[in-house]
N, C-alpha and C positions, 0 to 999 in steps of 0.2 A: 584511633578507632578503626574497627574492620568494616569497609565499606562495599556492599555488593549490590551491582545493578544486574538484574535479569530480567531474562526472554524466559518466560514461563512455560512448562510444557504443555503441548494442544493435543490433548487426548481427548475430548469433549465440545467441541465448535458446535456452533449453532449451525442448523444442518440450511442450507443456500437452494440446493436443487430441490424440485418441485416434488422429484420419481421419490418411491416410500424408503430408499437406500441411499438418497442423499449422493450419489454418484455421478457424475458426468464422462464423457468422452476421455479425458483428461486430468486427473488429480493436482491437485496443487502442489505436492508431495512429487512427482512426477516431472511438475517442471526444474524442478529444483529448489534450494533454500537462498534466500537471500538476508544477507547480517542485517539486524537492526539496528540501523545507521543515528536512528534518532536516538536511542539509549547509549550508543558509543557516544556521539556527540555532548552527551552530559557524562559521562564517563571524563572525557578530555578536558572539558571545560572546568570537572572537578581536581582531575589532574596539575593542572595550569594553576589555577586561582586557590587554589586549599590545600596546602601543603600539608604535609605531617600526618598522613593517614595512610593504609593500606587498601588498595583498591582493588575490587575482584573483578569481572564479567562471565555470565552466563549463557550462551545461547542454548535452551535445550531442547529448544524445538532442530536445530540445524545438529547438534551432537545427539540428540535422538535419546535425552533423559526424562525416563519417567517420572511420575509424580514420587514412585520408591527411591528411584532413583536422589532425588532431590534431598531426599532425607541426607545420606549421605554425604553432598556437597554444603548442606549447610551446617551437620556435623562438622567437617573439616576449617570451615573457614570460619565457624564460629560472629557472623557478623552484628556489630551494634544498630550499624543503618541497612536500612533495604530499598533500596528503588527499582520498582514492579513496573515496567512497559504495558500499555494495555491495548487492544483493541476490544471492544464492543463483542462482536461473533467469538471470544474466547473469553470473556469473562465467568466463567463456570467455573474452568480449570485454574484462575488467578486467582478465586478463590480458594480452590485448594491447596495452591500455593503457599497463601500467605497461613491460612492454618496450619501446613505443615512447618514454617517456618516457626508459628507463636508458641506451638507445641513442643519445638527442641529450642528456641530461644526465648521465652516468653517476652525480658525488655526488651528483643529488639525493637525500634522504630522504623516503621512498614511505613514508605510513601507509595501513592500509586499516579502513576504518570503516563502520559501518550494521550491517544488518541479519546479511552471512554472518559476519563474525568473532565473532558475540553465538552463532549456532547453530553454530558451526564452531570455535571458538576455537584449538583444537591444531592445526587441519589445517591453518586459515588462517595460524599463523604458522610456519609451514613452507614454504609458498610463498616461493621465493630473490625473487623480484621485489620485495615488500617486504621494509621492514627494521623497521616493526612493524605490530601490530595498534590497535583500542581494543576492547575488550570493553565492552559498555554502552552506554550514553550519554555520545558525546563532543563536549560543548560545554567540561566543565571537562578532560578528558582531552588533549584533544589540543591547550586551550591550553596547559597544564603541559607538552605535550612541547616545542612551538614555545621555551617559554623555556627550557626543558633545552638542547635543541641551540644554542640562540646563544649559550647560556653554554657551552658546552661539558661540562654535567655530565652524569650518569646518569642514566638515563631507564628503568631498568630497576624504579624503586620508586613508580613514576606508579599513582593506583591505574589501573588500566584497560587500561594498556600495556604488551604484552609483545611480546615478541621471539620467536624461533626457541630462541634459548638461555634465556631468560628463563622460558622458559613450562614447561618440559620439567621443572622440580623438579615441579610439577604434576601429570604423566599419571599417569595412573589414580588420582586422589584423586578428590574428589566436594566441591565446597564450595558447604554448604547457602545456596539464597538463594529465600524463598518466593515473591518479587518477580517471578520469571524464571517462565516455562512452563516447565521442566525444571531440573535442579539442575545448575549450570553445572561446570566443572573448573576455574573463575579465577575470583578476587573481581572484579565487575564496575563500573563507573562509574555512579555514580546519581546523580541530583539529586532531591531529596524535594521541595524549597521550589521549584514552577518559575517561581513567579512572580519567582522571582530573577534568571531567563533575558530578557538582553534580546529584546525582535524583532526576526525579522529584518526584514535592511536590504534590500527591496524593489529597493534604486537597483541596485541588481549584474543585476536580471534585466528593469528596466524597460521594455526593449527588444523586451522577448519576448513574444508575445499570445497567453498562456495560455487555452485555449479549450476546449470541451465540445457536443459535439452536443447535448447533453440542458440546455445554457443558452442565456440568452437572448439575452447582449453577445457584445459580439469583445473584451470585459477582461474578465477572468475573476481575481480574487485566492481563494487557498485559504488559511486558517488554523484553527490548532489552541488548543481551547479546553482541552483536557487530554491528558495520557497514560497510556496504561494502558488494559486491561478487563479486569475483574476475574471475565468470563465464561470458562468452560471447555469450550467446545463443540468434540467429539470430533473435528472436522476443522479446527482453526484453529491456527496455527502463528505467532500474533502474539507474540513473545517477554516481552511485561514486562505484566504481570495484576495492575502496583501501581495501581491509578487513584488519580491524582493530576491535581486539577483549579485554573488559573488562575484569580483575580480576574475578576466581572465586570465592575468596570470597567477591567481593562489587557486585555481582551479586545475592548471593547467603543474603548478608546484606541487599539488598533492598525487596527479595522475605519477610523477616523475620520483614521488615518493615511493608509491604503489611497486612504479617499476623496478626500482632497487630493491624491493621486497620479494621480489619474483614474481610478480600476480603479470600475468600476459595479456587479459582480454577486460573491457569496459563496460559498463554498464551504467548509463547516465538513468539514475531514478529521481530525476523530477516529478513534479506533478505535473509539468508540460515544460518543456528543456527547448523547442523553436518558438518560443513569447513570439519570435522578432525573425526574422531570416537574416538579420545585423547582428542577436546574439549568438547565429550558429557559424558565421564569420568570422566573427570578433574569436573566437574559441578555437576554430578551424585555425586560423592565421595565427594563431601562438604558439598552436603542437607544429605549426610547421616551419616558424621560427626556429623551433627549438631541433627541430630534423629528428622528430618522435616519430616513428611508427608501433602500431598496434592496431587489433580489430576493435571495437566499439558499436554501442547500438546506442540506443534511446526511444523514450515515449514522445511523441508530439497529435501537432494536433493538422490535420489536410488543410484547412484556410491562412495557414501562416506559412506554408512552405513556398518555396519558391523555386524556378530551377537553378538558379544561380547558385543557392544556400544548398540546396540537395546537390550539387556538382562538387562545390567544395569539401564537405561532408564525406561523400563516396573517395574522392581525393585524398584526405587525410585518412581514413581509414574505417569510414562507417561503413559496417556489412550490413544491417538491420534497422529498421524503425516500426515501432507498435504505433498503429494509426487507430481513434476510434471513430469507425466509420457509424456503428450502431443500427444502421437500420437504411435501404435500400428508395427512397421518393423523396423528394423536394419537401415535401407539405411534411414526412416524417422528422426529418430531418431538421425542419421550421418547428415542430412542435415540440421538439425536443432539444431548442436553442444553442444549435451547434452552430450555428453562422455560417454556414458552409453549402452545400450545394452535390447533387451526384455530379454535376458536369465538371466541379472542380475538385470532386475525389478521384473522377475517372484522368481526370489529368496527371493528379498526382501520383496515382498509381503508375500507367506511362511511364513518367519520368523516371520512375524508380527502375523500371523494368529496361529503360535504354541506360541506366547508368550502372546497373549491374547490383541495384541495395534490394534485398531481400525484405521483404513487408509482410506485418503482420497484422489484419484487421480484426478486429475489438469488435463484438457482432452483439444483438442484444433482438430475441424474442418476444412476443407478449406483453408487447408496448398496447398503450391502452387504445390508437389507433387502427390496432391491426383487429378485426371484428371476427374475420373470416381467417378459414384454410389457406383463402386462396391468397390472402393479402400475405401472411407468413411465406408460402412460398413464391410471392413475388418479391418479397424482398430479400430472398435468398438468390432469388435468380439474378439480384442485380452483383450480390455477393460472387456467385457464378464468375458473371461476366468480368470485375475487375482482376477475378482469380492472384488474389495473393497466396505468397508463398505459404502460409499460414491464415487458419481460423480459428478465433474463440468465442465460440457461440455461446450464449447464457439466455438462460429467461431470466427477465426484468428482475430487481429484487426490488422493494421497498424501501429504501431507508432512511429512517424518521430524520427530521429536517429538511429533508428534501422537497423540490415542488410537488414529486408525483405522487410522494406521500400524504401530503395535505389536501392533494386533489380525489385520493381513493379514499380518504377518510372524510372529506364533506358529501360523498358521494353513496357511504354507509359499507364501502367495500371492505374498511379493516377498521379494527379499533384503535382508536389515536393512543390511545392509554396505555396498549400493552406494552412498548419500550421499556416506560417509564417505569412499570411495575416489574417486569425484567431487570431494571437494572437496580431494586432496590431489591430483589429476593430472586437471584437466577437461579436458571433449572435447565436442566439438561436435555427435555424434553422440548425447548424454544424452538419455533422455527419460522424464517424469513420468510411476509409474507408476498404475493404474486397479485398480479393483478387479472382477477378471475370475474371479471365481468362479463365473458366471453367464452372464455376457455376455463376449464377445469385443472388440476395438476397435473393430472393424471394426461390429460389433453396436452396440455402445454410442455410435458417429459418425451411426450411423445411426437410433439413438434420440432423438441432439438433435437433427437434422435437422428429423423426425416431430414431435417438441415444437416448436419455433420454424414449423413450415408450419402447426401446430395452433392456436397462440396467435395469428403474425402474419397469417393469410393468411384471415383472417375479416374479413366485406364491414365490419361494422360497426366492426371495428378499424382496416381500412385508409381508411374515410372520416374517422372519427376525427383518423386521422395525416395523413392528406393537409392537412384543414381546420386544423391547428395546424401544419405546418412552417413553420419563421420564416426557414431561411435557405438560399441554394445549397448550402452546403456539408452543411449537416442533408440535403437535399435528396437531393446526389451519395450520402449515404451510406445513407439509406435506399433509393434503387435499386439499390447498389451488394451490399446483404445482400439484399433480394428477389430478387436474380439467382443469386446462390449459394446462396436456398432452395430455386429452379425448374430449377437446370441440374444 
């Protein structure tokens, strides 16, 4: 059978920013693409365990194919199976996706997989375009489907995959899984042991010069050293809070794969990669067994750093770390269950800044604490003061599951319902809602404006950035966000 997993195209996103043009400082598009690491990984894992098939990969968000486009590629490859990656904010376009697939293949079998059918799970298998879901994590799910359907058996006792009919014994139960941000309504697909999981296979996307304004190469490899975080902070809708972490050396095995492939620079996309200042050690001390050099960054979190684990880090070759610092007071900070403190972010920063690791802080708006002008630009001031090399300002977003969502929704600020209705008839016209018990959008577009003219447009910031851009393209795009702070 022809077997195709795709990155769908995102011509259609659910619009994020408040302003009426859905626009920020910065585009997403702008910082670059990053492979969808979770659809290679069941890519591989079908690889490995299901022999006897032809296997495609798509990314057409990163190769920049249209939905006309798509016609075309699925003319070619002709596929039986399809497994659709998904998130939530692009489910519009995955619709059209799989319509244009049922259109030039009508049997194929559409699964839809990632992120909305783990938060969606009834609504998503409801959608007539597919003919199932995976609930979970499908590297083992959606192999077990691949062999159901060439055998022709039932697919409806897969853990992980349900169907329209399948699912419906289900509504309205509740089936306990502490795993999950929320208690799901279907037993989900997990993998405890991930070191079980092969890596992915690189060769499918080798083609593509995954890139990053904020690095250094034009080869850019992104990998995952564990899944999970085990953190609860009132605005994160990251679904699986089991942290489960890989071997440092099939970590450190894959980094050494990468490098024989040619890829030069790192990109650790945990959903928090310092759990431990023991696991940024344990990791540090194997690439340096092995007498690796290369540049490297990561996501982590300020309360788990330490100076020891940032010395080592810098040592081995970390140039960067995304820190979310989110918001600027103690009590902010506490009410938005970051466990953390400004006295222990302003350290951290420090440290970064005598060890030579460039930082980037994660910055967040129209928290429902901030009442006033003045609270906004006090906690930009404090953004100011620890002056990272880097800022990504946002207003707040919503997102259902969330604590802050359930607290704007008992509060009569949004309708709890509309997700839900979204995800069972999406429209293109959705839009993520803010928390405007204070501020307007229009108000609060105009807040991060004021913060990013406050943070970037300081003399000593912009010599700074001027004296470090490495490349045209970094180049185009910092003029390209200074014009849309000044116009």
């Amino acid at each position: 059978m022809n077997i195709l997993i795709l990155n769908a195209p995102v011509e259609n996103p659910i619009v994020e920013s408040p302003d009426q043009l859905g626009e920020g400082f910065i585009e997403v598009d702008d910082f670059g693409y990053f492979p969808p690491l979770g659809a290679l990984y069941v890519l591989s894992y079908l690889e490995k365990h299901s022999v006897g098939h032809n296997l495609f990969f798509k990314d057409c968000v990163a190769e920049k194919i249209s939905h006309k486009g798509l016609e075309g590629v699925i003319r070619q490859i002709n596929p039986d199976i399809v497994g659709i990656t998904s998130f939530t904010l692009s489910l519009y376009d995955i619709i059209i996706s799989a319509q244009t697939i049922k259109k030039i293949v009508p049997n194929a079998h559409i699964c839809l997989g990632g992120h909305h059918p783990t938060a969606f799970p009834y609504e998503a298998a409801q959608l007539k375009e597919f003919d199932s879901i995976v609930v979970g994590e499908g590297e083992t799910a959606f192999c077990e489907l691949v062999k159901a359907i060439s055998q022709n058996l039932d697919i409806t006792n897969i853990r992980g995959v349900y169907t329209c009919e399948s699912i419906k014994r289900f509504k309205g139960e509740e089936y306990k899984d502490n795993r999950f941000i929320n208690n799901v309504i279907v037993q989900p697909a997990y993998i405890e042991d991930i070191d079980t999981i092969p890596i992915p296979n690189r060769s499918y996307i080798q083609h593509i010069n995954y890139q990053s304004i904020l690095g250094v190469t034009d080869k850019l490899a992104t990998i995952i050293s564990s899944r999970g975080c085990p953190y609860r902070c009132t605005f994160c809708d990251v679904p699986y809070k089991q942290y489960r972490k890989r071997s440092a050396k099939l970590v450190v095995d894959e980094i050494e794969v990468c490098l024989s492939m040619g890829y030069k620079e790192f990109h650790f996309y945990d959903d928090l990669f310092n759990i431990t200042p023991s696991r940024v050690i344990e990791i540090c001390a194997e690439i340096e067994r092995r007498g690796l050099k290369f540049p490297w960054d990561f996501r982590g979190r300020v309360n788990t750093a330490t100076f020891e684990s940032l010395e080592m880090a810098k040592k081995m070759g970390c140039r960067m770390i995304s820190f979310g610092v989110e918001t600027g007071t103690n009590a902010g900070l506490k009410a938005l269950q970051k466990r953390t403190t400004v006295e222990k972010i302003r350290e951290v920063f420090n440290w970064c800044k005598k060890l030579g690791i460039k930082t980037v802080a994660d910055y967040m708006i129209g928290l429902p604490f901030e009442k006033t002008k003045e609270d906004v630009l006090a906690s930009i001031d404090f953004l100011i003061e620890i002056d990272p090399d880097y800022a990504n300002i946002n207003v707040l977003n919503l997102y259902p599951h969330t604590t802050l969502f359930e607290e704007a929704a008992k509060k009569g600020l949004i309708q709890p319902q509309r997700w839900d209705e979204f995800a069972l008839k999406p429209s293109r016209n959705f839009k993520i809602d803010h928390w405007e018990e204070f501020f307007t959008p229009d108000e609060l577009a105009s807040l991060r404006k004021t913060a990013y003219l406050r943070f970037y447009l300081r003399f000593a910031y912009i010599l700074k950035s001027v004296l470090s851009t490495r490349s045209f393209y970094e180049f185009k795009t910092k003029v390209k966000g200074a014009i849309k702070l000044v116009i």
